[in-house]
DRENNU-660915 format. One record per atom (N, C-alpha, C): residue number from 0; atom name; x, y, z. Coordinates in pm, whole numbers, always signed. Atoms other than C-alpha are relative to their C-alpha. Example, Ala and Ser with C-alpha at 12.3 -4.5 7.8 and 13.67 -1.06 7.14 Angstrom:
DRENNU-660915
<site><nr>0</nr><atom>N</atom><X>+89</X><Y>-119</Y><Z>+0</Z></site>
<site><nr>0</nr><atom>CA</atom><X>+1230</X><Y>-450</Y><Z>+780</Z></site>
<site><nr>0</nr><atom>C</atom><X>+90</X><Y>+120</Y><Z>+0</Z></site>
<site><nr>1</nr><atom>N</atom><X>-82</X><Y>-119</Y><Z>-6</Z></site>
<site><nr>1</nr><atom>CA</atom><X>+1367</X><Y>-106</Y><Z>+714</Z></site>
<site><nr>1</nr><atom>C</atom><X>-77</X><Y>+109</Y><Z>+73</Z></site>
***
This chain:
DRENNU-660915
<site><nr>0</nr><atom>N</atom><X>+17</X><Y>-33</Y><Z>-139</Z></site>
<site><nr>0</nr><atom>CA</atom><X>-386</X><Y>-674</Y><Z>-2506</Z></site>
<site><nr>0</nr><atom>C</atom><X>-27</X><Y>-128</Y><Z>+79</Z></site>
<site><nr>1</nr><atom>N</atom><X>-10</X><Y>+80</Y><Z>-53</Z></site>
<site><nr>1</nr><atom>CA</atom><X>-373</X><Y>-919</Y><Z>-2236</Z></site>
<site><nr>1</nr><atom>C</atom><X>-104</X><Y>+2</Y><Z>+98</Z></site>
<site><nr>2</nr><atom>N</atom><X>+120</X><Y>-33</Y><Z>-115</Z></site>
<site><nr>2</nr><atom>CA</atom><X>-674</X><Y>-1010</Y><Z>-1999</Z></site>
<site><nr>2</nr><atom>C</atom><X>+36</X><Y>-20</Y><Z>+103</Z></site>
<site><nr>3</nr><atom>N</atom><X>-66</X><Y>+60</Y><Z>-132</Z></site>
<site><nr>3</nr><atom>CA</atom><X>-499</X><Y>-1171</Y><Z>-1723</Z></site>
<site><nr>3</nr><atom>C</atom><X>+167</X><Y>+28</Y><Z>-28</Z></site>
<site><nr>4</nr><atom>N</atom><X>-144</X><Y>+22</Y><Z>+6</Z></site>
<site><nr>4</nr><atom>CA</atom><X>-115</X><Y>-1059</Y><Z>-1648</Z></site>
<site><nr>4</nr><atom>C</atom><X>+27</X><Y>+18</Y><Z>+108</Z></site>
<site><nr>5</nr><atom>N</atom><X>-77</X><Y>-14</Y><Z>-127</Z></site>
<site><nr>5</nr><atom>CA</atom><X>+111</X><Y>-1093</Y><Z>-1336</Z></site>
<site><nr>5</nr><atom>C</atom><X>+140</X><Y>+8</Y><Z>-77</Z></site>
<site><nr>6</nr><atom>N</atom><X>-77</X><Y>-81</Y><Z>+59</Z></site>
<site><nr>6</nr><atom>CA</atom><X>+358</X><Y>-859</Y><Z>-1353</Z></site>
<site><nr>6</nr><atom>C</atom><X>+126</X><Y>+56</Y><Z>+76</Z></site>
<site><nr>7</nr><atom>N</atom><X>-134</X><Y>-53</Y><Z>-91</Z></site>
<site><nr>7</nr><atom>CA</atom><X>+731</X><Y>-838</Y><Z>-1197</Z></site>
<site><nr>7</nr><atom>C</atom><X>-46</X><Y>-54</Y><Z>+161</Z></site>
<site><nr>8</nr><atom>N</atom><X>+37</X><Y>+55</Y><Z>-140</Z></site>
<site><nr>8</nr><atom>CA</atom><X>+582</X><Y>-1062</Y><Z>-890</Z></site>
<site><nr>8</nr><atom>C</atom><X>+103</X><Y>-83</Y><Z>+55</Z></site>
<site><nr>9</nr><atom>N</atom><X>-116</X><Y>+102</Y><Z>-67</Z></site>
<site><nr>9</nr><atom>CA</atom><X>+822</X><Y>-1203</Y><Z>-623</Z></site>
<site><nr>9</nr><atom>C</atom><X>-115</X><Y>-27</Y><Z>+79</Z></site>
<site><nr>10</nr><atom>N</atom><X>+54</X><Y>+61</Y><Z>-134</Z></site>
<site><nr>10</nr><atom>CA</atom><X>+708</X><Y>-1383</Y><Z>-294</Z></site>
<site><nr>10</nr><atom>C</atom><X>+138</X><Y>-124</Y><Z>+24</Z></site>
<site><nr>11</nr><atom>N</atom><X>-86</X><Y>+49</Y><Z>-69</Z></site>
<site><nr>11</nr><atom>CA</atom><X>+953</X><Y>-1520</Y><Z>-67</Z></site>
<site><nr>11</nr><atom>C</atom><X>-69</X><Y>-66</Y><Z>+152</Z></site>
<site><nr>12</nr><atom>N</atom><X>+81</X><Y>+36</Y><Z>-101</Z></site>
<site><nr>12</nr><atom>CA</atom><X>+911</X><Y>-1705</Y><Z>+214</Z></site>
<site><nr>12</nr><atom>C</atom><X>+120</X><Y>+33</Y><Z>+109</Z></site>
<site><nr>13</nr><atom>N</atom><X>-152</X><Y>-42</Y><Z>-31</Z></site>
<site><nr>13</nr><atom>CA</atom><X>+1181</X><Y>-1570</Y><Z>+478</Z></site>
<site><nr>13</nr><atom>C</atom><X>+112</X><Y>+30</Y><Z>-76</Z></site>
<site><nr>14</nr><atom>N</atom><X>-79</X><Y>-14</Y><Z>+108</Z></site>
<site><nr>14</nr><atom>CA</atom><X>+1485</X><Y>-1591</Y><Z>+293</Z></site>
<site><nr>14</nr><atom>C</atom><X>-12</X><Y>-70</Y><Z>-107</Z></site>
<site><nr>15</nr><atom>N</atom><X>+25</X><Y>+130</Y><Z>+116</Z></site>
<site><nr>15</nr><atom>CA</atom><X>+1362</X><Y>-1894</Y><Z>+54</Z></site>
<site><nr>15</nr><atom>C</atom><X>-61</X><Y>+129</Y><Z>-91</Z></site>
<site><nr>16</nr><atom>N</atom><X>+31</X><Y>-129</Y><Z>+114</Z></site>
<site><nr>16</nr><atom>CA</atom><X>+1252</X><Y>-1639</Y><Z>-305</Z></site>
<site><nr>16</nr><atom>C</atom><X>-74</X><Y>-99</Y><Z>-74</Z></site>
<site><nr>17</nr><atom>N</atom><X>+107</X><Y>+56</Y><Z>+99</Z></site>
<site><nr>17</nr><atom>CA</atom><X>+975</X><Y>-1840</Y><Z>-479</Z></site>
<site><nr>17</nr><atom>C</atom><X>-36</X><Y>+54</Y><Z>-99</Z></site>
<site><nr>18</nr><atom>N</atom><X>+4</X><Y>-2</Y><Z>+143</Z></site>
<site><nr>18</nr><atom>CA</atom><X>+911</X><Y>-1651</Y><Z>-744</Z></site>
<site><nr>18</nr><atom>C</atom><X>+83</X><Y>+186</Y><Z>+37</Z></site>
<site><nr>19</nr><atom>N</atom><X>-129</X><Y>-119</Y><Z>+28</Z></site>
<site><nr>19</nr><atom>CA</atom><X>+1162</X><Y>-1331</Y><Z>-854</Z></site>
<site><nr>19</nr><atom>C</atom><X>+1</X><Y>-3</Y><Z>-118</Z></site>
<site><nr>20</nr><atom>N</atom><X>+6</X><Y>-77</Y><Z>+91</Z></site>
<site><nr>20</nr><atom>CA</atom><X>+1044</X><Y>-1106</Y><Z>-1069</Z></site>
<site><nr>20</nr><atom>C</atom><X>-102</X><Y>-65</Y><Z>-125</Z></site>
<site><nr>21</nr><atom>N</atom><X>+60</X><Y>+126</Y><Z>+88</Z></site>
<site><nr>21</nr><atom>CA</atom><X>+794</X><Y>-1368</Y><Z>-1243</Z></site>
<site><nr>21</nr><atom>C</atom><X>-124</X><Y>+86</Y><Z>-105</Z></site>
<site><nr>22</nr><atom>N</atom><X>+96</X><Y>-75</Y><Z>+112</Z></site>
<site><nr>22</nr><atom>CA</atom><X>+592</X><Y>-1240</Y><Z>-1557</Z></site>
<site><nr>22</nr><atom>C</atom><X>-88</X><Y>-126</Y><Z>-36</Z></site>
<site><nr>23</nr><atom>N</atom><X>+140</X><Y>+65</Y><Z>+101</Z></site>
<site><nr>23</nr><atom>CA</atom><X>+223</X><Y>-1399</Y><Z>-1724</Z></site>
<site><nr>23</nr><atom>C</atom><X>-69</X><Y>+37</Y><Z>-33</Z></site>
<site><nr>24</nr><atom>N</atom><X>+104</X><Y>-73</Y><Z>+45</Z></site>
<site><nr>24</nr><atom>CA</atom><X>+33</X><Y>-1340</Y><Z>-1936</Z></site>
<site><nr>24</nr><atom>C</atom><X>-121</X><Y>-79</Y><Z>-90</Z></site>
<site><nr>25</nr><atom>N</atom><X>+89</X><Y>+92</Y><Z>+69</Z></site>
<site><nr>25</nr><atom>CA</atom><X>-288</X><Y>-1481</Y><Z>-2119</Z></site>
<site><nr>25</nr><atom>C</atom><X>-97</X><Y>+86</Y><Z>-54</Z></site>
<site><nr>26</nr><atom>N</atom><X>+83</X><Y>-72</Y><Z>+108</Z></site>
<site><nr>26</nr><atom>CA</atom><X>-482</X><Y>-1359</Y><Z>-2401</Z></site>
<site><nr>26</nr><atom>C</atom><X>-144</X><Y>-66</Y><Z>+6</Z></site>
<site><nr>27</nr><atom>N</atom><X>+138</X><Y>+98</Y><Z>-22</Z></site>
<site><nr>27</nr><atom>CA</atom><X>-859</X><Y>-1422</Y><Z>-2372</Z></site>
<site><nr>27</nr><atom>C</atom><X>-29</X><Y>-115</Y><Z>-162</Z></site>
<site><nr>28</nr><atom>N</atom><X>-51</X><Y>+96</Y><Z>+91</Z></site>
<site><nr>28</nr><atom>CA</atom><X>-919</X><Y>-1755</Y><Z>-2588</Z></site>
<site><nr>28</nr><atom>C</atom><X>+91</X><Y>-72</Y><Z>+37</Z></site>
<site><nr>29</nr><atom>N</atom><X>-100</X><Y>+21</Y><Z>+55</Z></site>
<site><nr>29</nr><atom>CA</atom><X>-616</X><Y>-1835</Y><Z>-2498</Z></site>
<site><nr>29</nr><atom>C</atom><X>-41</X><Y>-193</Y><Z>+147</Z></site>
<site><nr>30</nr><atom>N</atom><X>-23</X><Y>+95</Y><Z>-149</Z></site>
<site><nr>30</nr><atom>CA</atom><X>-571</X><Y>-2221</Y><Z>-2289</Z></site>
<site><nr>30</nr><atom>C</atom><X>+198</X><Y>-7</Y><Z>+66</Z></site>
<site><nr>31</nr><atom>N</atom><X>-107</X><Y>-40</Y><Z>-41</Z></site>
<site><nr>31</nr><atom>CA</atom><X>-237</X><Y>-2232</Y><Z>-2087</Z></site>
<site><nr>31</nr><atom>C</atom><X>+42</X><Y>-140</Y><Z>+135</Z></site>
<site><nr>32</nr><atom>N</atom><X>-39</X><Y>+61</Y><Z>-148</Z></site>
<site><nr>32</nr><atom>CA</atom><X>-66</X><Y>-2492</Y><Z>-1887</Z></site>
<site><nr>32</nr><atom>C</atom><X>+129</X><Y>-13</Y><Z>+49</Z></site>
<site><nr>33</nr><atom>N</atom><X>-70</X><Y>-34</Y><Z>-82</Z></site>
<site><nr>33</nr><atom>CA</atom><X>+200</X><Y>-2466</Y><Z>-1601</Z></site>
<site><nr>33</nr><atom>C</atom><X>+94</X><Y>-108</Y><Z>+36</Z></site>
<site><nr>34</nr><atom>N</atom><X>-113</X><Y>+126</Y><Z>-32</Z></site>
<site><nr>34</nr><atom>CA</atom><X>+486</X><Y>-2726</Y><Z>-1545</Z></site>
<site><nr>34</nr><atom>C</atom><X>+130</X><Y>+43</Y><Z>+36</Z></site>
<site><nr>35</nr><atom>N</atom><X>-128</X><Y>+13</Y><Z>-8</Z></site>
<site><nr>35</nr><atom>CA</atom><X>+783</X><Y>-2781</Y><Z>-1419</Z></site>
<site><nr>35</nr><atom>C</atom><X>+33</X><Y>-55</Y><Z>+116</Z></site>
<site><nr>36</nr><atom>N</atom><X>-60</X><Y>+89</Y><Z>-110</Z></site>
<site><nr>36</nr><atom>CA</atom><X>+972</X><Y>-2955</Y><Z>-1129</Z></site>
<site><nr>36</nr><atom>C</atom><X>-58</X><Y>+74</Y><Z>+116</Z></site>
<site><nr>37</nr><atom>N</atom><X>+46</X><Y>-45</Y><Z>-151</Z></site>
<site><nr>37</nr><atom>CA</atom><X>+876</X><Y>-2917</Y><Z>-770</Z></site>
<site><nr>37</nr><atom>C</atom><X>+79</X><Y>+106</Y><Z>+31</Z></site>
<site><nr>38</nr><atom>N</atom><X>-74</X><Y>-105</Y><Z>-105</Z></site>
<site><nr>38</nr><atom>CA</atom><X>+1004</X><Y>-2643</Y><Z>-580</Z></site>
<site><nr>38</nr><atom>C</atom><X>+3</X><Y>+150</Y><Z>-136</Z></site>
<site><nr>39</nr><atom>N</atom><X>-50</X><Y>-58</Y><Z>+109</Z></site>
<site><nr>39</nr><atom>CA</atom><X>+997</X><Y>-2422</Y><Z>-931</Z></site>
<site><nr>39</nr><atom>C</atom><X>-147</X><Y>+160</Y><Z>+32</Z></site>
<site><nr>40</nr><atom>N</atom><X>+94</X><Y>-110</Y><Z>-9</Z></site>
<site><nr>40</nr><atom>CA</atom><X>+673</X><Y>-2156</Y><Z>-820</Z></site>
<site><nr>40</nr><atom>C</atom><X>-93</X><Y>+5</Y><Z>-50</Z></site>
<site><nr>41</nr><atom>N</atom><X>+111</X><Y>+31</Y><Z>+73</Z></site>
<site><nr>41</nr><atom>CA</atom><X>+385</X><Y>-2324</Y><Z>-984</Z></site>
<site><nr>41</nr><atom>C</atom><X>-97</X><Y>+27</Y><Z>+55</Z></site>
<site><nr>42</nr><atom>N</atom><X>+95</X><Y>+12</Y><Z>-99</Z></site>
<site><nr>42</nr><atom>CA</atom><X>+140</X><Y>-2326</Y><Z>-705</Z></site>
<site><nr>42</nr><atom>C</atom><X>-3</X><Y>+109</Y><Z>+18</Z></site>
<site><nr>43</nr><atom>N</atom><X>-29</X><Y>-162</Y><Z>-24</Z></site>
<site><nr>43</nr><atom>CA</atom><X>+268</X><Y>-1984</Y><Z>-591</Z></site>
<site><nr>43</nr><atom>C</atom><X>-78</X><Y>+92</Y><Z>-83</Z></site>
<site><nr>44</nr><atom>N</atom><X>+12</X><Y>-75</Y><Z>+126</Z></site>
<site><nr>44</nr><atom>CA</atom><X>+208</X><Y>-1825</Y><Z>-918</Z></site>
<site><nr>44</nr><atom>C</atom><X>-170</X><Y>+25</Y><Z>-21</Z></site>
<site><nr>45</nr><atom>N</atom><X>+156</X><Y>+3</Y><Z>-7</Z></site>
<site><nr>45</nr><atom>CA</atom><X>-160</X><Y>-1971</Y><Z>-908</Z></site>
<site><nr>45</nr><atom>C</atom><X>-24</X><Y>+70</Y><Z>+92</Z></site>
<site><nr>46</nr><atom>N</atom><X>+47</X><Y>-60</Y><Z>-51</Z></site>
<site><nr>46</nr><atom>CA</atom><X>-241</X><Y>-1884</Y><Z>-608</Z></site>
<site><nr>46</nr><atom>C</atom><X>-31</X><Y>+160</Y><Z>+61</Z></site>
<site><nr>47</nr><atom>N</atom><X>-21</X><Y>-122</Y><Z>+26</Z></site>
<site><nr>47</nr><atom>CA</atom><X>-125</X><Y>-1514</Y><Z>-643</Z></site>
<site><nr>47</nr><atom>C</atom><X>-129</X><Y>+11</Y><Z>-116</Z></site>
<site><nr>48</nr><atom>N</atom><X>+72</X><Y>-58</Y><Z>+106</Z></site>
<site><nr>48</nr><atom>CA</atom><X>-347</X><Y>-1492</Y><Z>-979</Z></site>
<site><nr>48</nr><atom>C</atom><X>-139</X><Y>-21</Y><Z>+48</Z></site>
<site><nr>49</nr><atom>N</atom><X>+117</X><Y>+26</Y><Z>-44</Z></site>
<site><nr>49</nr><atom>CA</atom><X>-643</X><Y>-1652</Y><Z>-752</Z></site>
<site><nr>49</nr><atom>C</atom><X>-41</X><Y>+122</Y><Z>+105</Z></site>
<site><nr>50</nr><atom>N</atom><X>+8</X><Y>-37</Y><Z>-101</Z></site>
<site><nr>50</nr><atom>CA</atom><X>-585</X><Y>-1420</Y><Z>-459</Z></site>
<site><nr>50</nr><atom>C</atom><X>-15</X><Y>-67</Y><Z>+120</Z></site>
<site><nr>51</nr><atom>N</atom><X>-31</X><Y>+74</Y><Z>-134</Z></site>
<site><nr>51</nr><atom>CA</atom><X>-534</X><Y>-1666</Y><Z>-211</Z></site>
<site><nr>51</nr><atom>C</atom><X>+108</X><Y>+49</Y><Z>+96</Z></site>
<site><nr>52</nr><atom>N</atom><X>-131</X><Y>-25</Y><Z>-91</Z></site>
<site><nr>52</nr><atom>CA</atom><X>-149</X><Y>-1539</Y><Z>-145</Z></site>
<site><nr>52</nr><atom>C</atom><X>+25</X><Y>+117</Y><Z>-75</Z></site>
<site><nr>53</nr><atom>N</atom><X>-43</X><Y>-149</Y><Z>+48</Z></site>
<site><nr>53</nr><atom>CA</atom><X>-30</X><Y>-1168</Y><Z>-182</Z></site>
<site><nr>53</nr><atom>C</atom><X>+118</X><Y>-25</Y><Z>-50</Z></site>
<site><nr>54</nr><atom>N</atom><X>-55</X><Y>+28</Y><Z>+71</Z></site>
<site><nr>54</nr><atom>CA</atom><X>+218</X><Y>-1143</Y><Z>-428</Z></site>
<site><nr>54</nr><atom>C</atom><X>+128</X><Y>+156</Y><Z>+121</Z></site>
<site><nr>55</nr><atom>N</atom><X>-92</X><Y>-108</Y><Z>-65</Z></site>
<site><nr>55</nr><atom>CA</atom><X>+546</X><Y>-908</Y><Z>-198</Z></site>
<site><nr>55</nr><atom>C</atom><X>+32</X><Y>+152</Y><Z>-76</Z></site>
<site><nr>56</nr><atom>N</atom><X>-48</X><Y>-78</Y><Z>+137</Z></site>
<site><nr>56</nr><atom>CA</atom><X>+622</X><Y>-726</Y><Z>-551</Z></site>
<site><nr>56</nr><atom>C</atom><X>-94</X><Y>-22</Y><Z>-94</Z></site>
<site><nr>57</nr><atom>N</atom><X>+51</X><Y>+14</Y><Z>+78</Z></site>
<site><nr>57</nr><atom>CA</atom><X>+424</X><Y>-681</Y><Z>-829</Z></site>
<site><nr>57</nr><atom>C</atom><X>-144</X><Y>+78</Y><Z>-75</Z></site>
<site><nr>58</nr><atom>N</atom><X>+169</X><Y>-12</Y><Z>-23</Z></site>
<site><nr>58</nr><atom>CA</atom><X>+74</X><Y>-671</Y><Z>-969</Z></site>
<site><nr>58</nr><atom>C</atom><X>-92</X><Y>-97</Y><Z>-116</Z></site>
<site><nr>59</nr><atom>N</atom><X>+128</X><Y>+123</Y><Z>+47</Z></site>
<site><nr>59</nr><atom>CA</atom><X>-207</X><Y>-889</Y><Z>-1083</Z></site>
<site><nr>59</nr><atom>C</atom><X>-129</X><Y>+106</Y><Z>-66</Z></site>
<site><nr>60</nr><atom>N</atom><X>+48</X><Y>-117</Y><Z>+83</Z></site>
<site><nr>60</nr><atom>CA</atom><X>-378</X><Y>-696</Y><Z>-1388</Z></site>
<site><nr>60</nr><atom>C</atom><X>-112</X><Y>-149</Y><Z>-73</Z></site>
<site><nr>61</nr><atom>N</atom><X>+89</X><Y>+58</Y><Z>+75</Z></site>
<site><nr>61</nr><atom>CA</atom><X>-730</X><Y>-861</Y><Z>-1524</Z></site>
<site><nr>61</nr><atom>C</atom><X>-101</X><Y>+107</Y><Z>-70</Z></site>
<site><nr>62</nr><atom>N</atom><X>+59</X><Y>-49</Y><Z>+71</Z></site>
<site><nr>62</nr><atom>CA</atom><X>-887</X><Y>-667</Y><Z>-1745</Z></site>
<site><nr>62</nr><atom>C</atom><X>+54</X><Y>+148</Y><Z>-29</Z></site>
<site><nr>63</nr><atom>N</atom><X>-61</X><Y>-145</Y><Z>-35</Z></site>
<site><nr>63</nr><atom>CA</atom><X>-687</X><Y>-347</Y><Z>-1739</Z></site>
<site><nr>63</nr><atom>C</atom><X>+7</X><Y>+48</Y><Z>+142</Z></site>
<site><nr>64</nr><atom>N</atom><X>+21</X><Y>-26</Y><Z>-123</Z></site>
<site><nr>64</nr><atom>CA</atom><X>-738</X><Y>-333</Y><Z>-1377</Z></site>
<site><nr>64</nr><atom>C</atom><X>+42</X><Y>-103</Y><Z>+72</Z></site>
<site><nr>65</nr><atom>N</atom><X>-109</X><Y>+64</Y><Z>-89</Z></site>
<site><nr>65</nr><atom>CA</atom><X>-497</X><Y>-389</Y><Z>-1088</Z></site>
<site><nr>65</nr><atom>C</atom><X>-122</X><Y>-104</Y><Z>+100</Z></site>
<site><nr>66</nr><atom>N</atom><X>+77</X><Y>+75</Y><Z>-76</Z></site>
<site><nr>66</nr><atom>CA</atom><X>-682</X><Y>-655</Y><Z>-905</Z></site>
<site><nr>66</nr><atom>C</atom><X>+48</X><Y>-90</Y><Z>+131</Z></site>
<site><nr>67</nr><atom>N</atom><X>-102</X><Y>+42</Y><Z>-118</Z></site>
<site><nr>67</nr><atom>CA</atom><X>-388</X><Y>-755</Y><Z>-648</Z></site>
<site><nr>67</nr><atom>C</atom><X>-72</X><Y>+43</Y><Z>+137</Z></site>
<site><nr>68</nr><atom>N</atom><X>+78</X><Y>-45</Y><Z>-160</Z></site>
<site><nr>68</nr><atom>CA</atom><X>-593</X><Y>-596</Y><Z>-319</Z></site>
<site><nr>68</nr><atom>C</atom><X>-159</X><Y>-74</Y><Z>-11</Z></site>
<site><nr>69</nr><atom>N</atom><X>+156</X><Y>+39</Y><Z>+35</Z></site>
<site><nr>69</nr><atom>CA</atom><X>-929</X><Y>-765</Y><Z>-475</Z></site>
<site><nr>69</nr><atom>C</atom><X>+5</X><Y>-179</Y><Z>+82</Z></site>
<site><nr>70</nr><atom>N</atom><X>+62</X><Y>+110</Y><Z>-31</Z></site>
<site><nr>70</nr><atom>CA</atom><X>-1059</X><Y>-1085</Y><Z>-256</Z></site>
<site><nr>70</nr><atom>C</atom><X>-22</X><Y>-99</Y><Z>-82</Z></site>
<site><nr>71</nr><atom>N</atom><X>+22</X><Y>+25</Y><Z>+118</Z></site>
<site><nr>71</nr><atom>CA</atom><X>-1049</X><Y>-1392</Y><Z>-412</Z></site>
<site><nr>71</nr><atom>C</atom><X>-185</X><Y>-19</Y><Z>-93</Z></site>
<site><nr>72</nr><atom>N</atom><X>+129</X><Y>-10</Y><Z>-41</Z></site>
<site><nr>72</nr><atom>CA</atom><X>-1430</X><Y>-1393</Y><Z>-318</Z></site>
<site><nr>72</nr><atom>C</atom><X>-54</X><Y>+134</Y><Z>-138</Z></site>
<site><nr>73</nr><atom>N</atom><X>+24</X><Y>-108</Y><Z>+56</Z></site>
<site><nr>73</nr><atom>CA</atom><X>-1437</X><Y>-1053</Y><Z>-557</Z></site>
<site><nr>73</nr><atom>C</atom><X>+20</X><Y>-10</Y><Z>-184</Z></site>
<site><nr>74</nr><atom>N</atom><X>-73</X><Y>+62</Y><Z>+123</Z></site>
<site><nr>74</nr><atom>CA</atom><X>-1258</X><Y>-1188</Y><Z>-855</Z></site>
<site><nr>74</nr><atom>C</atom><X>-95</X><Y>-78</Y><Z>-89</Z></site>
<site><nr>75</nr><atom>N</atom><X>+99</X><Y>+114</Y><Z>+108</Z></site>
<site><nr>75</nr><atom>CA</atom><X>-1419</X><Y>-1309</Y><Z>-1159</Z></site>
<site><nr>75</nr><atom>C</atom><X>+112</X><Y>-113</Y><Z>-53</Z></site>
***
């Protein structure tokens, strides 16, 4: 079972599509790091799993529970 997953998340910015259809997941224990070229949805991705930026599609699952409407203020 997974403690942290984002799940089928897009975010677009007008017509620009930053992330489409983007899956993660992380097993507690687990460490995890994020790369790849600029413009690729790295930042995005974080800040969706932080709650900084609403994800258009999707959902942001920590602990079995949808936590996508949760503040990042709320968030453990």
């Amino acid at each position: 079972m997974n403690l942290l997953s984002l799940e089928q998340a897009q975010k677009s910015y007008g017509e620009k599509v930053l992330l489409k259809q983007a899956n993660f997941y992380l097993n507690e224990g687990e460490k995890v790091g994020i790369i790849g070229i600029n413009g690729t949805g790295k930042t995005t991705l974080l800040r969706i799993l932080g709650g900084f930026l609403e994800a258009d599609e999707g959902a942001v699952i920590f602990d079995n529970e949808d936590i996508k409407e949760l503040p990042p203020y709320k968030r453990e």
